[in-house]
PAKE-167347 format. One record per residue (C-alpha): residue number from 1; chain; x, y, z. Coordinates in nm, 2 decimals. Example, Ala and Ser with C-alpha at 12.3 -4.5 7.8 and 13.67 -1.06 7.14 Angstrom:
# residues 2
REC  1  A  1.23  -0.45  0.78 .
REC  2  A  1.37  -0.11  0.71 .
//
This chain:
# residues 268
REC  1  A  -2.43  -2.34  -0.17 .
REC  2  A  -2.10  -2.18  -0.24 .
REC  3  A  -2.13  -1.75  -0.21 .
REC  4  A  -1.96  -1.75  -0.60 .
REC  5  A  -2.24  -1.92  -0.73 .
REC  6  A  -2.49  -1.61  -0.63 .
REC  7  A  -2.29  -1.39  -0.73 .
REC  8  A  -2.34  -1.15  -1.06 .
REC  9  A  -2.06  -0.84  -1.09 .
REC  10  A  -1.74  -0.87  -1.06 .
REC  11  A  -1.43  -0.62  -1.11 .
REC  12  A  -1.12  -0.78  -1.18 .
REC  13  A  -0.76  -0.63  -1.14 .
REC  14  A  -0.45  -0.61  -0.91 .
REC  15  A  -0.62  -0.36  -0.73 .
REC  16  A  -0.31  -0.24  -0.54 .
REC  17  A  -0.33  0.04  -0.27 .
REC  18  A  -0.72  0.02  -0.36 .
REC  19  A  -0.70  0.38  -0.45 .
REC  20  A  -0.99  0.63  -0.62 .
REC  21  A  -0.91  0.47  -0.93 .
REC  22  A  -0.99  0.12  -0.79 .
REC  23  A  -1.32  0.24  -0.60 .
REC  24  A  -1.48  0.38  -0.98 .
REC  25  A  -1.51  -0.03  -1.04 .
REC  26  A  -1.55  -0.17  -0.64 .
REC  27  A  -1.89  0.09  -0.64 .
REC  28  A  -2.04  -0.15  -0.97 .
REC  29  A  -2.00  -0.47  -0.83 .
REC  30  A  -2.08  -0.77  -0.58 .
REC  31  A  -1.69  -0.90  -0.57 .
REC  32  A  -1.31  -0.83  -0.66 .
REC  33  A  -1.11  -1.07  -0.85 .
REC  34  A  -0.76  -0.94  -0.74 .
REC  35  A  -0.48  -1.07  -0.91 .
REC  36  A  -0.20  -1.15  -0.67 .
REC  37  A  0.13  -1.12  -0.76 .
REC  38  A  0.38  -1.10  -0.39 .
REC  39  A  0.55  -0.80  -0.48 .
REC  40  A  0.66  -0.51  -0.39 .
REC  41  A  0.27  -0.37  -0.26 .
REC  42  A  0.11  0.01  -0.20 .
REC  43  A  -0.08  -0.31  -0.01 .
REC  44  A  0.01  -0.65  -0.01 .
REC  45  A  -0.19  -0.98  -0.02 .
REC  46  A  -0.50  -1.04  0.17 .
REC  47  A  -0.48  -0.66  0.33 .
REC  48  A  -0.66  -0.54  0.04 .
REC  49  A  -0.98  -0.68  0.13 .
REC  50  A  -0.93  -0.46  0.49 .
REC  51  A  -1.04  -0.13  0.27 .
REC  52  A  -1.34  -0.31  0.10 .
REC  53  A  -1.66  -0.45  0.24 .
REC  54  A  -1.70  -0.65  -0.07 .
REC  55  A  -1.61  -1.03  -0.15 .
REC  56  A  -1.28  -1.03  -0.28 .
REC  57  A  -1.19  -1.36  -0.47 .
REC  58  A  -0.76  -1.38  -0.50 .
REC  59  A  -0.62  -1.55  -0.86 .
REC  60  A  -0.25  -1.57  -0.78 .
REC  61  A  -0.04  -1.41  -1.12 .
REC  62  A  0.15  -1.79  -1.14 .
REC  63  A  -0.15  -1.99  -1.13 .
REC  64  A  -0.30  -1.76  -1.46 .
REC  65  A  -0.06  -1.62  -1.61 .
REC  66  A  -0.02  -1.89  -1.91 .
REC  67  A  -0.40  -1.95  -1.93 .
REC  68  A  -0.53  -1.79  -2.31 .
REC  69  A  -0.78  -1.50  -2.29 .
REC  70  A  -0.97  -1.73  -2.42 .
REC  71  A  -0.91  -1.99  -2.13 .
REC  72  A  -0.86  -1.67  -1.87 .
REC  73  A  -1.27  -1.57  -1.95 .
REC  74  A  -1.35  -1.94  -1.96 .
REC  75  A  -1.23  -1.95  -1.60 .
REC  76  A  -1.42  -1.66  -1.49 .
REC  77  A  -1.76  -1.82  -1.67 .
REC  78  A  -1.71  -2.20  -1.46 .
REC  79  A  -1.56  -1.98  -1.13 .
REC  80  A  -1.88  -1.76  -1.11 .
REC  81  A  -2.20  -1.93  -1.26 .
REC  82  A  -2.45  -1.68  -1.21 .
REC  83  A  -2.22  -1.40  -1.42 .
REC  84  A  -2.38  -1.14  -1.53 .
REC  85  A  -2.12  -0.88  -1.56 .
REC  86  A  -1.80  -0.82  -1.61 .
REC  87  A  -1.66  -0.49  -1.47 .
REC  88  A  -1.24  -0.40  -1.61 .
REC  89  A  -1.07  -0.05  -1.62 .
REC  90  A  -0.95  0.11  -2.00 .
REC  91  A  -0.62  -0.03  -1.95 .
REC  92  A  -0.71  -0.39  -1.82 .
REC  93  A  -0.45  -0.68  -2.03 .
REC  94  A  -0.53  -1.02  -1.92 .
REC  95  A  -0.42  -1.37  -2.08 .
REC  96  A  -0.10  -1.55  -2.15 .
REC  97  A  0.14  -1.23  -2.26 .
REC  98  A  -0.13  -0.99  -2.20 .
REC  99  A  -0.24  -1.08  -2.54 .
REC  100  A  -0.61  -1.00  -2.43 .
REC  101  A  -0.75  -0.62  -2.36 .
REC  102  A  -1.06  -0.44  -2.22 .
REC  103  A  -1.24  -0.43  -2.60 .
REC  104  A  -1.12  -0.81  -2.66 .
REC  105  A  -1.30  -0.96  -2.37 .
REC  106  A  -1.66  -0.84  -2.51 .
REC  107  A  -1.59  -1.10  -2.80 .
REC  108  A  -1.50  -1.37  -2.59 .
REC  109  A  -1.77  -1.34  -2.31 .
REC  110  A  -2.15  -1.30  -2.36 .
REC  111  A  -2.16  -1.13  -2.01 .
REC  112  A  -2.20  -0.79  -2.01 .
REC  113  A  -1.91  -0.61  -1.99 .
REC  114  A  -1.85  -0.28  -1.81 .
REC  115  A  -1.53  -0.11  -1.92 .
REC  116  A  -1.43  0.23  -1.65 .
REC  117  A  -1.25  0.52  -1.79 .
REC  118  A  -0.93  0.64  -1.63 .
REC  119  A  -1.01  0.82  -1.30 .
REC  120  A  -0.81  1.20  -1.28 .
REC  121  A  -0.79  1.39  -0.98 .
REC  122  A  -0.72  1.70  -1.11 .
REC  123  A  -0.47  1.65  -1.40 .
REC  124  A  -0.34  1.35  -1.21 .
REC  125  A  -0.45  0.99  -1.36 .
REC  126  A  -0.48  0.81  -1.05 .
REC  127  A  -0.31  0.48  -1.11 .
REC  128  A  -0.07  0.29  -0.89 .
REC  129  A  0.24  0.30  -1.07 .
REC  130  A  0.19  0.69  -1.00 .
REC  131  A  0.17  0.62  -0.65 .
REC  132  A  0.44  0.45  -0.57 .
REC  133  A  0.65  0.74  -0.77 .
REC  134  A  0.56  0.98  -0.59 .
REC  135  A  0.63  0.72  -0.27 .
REC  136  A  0.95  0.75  -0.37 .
REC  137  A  1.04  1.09  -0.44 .
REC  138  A  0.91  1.15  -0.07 .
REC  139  A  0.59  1.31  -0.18 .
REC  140  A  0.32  1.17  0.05 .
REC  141  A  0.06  1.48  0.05 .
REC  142  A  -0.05  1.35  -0.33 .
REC  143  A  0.01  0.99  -0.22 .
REC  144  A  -0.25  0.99  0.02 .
REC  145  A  -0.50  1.25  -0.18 .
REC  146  A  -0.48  0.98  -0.47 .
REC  147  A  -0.58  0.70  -0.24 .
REC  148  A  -0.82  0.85  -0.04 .
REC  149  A  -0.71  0.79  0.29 .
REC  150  A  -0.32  0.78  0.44 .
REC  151  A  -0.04  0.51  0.38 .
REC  152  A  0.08  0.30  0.60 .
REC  153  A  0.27  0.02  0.62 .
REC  154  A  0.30  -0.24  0.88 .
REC  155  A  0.59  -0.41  1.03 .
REC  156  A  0.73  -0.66  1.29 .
REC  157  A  0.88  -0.51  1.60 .
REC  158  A  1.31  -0.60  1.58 .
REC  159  A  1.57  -0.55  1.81 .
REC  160  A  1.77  -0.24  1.71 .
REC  161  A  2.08  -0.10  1.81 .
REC  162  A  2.00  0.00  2.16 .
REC  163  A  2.17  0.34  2.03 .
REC  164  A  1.89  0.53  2.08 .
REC  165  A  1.76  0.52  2.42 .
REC  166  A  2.15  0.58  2.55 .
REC  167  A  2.23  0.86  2.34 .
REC  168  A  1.97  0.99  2.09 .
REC  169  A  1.54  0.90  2.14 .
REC  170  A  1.43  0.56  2.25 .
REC  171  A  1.27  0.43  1.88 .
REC  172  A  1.08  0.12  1.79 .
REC  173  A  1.26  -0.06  1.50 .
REC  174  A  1.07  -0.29  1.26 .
REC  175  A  1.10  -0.52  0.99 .
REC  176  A  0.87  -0.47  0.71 .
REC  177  A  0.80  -0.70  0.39 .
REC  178  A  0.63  -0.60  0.09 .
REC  179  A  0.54  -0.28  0.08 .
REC  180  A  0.62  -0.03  -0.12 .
REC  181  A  0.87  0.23  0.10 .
REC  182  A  0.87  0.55  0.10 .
REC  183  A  1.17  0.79  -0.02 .
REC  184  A  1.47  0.72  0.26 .
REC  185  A  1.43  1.03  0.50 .
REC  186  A  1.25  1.16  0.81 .
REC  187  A  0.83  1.16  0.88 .
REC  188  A  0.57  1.31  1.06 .
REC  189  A  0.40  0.97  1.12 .
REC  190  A  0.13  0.82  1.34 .
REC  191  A  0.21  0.49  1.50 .
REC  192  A  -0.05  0.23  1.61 .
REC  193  A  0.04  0.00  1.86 .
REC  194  A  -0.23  -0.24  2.09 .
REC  195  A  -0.50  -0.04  1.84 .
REC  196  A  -0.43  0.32  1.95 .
REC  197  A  -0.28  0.59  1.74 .
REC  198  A  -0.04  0.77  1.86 .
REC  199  A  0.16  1.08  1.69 .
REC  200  A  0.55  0.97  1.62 .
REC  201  A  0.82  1.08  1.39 .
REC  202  A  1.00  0.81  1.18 .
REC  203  A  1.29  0.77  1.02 .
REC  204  A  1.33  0.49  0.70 .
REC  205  A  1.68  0.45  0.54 .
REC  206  A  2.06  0.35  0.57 .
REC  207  A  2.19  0.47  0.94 .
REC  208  A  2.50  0.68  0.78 .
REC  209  A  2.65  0.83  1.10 .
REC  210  A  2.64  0.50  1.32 .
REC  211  A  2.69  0.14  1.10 .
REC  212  A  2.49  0.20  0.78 .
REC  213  A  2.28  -0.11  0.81 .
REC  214  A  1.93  -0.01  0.68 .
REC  215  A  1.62  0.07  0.93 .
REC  216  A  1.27  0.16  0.96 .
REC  217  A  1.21  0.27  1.32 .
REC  218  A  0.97  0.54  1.50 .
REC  219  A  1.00  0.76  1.83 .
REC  220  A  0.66  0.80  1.95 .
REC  221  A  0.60  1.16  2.08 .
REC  222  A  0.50  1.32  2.43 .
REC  223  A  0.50  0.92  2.59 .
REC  224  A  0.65  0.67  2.76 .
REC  225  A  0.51  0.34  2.63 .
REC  226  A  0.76  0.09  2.74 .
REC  227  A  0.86  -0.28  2.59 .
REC  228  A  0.65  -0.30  2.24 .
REC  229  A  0.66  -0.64  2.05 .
REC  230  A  0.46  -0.82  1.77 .
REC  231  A  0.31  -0.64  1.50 .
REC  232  A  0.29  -0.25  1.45 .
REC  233  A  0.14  0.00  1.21 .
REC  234  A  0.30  0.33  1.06 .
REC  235  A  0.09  0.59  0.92 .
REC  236  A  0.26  0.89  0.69 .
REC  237  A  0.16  1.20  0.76 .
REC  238  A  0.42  1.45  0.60 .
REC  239  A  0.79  1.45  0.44 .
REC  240  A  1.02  1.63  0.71 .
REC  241  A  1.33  1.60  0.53 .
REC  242  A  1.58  1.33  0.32 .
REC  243  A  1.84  1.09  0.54 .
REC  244  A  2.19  1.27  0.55 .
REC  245  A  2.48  1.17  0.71 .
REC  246  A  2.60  1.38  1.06 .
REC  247  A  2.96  1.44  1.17 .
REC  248  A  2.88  1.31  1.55 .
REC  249  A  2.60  1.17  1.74 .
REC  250  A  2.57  1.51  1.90 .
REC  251  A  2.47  1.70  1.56 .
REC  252  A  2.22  1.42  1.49 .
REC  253  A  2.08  1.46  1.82 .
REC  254  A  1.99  1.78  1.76 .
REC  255  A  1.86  1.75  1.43 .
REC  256  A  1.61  1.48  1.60 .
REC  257  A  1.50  1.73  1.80 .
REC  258  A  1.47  1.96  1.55 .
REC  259  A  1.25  1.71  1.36 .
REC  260  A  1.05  1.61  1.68 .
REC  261  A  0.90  2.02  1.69 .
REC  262  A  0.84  2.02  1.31 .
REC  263  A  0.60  1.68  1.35 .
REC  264  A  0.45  1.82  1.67 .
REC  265  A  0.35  2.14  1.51 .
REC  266  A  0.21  1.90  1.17 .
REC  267  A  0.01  1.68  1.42 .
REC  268  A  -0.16  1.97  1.62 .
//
């Protein structure tokens, strides 16, 4: 027998970064409907289901998206027989055009249905939208208070300039998709490679004082770790500073070091 058909709760939504907000509604239920849309992600695709233990069912946005909210709950009834409840946050718009809301799906469905206030920590509605603002104004202390854990992103290891082991720090470049970057600048990071953390300092943006090409890349502290290849995570830990442009390779060089002591002294 299929595991939909014993199940009775479900919370639907995009659940992206599943952040506090998202756990208010994950606590209620058996499952996660999670409304997949391949864009730019706090956590993309089938990685959300890494920071649940519960079933998490994926509609993809395309596939949906033109269904009525009456044909949208009709799904839900015929996908998950044994339905009991229905659990959606205050701000949940579903159907063709978002036409359909939170209130409007306890007149289309018998089920009961469970609607969750917005979730503050402190004055701050937690919500990803606010997330990924603050991402991008470089301010990862709230970023990782509002999701309850720290970001990180992960990324393929890429061949890089071969610039920094000559003449500035040896660095691990990669290539990330889908996620959600932070601000261009410098971070205290943590690096996980072959399932150990190690303590790095990383640098995401457009390389003004060599060729300008944009890179994510990460100097990992205190250790020699050799040839590193497949796939890599990055953990932030702190904003050092923003990405500037240097008169010489000598004045970056000591601005790395400079930033190598402020992300020792974080880590400690």
């Amino acid at each position: 027998m299929s595991f939909r058909n014993q199940i009775k709760r479900i919370a639907i939504g995009s659940f992206d970064g599943i952040h506090l907000g998202h756990q208010a509604l994950i606590d209620k239920v058996d499952a996660l409907v999670i409304i997949e849309r391949n864009s730019g992600y706090l956590t993309p695709g089938y990685k959300r289901s890494l920071f649940t233990s519960k079933v998490c069912c994926f509609y993809h946005f395309d596939k949906i998206k033109s269904l009525t909210p009456e044909a949208f709950v009709h799904k839900l009834e015929v996908d998950f027989p044994a339905l009991e409840t229905i659990v959606v946050g205050y701000d949940f718009h579903f159907g063709k055009n978002k036409a359909g809301n939170a209130m409007m799906m306890k007149t289309l469905s018998n089920k009961h249905i469970d609607i969750v206030d917005q979730v503050t920590l402190g004055e701050t509605p937690v919500h990803s939208r606010i997330i990924k603002t603050y991402l991008r104004e470089g301010k990862i202390e709230p970023v990782n208070r509002l999701l309850g854990r720290t970001y990180y992103i992960q990324g393929t290891v890429v061949q890089g300039q071969g610039l920094g082991k000559k003449e500035l720090v040896p660095t691990i470049n990669l290539n990330v998709k889908e996620y959600q970057l932070p601000l261009e600048g410098v971070y205290t990071t943590r690096t996980r490679i072959d399932g150990q953390w190690l303590g790095s300092v990383s640098f995401l943006g457009h390389r003004g004082t060599t060729d300008d090409s944009y890179a994510v890349e990460t100097h990992i502290l205190d250790q020699e770790i050799g040839e590193v290849s497949g796939e890599i995570m990055l953990e932030f830990v702190d904003f050092i500073r923003i990405n500037q442009k240097f008169d010489s390779l000598d004045t970056l060089r000591e601005q790395i070091h400079a930033d190598i002591a402020i992300a020792k002294k974080r880590l400690s």
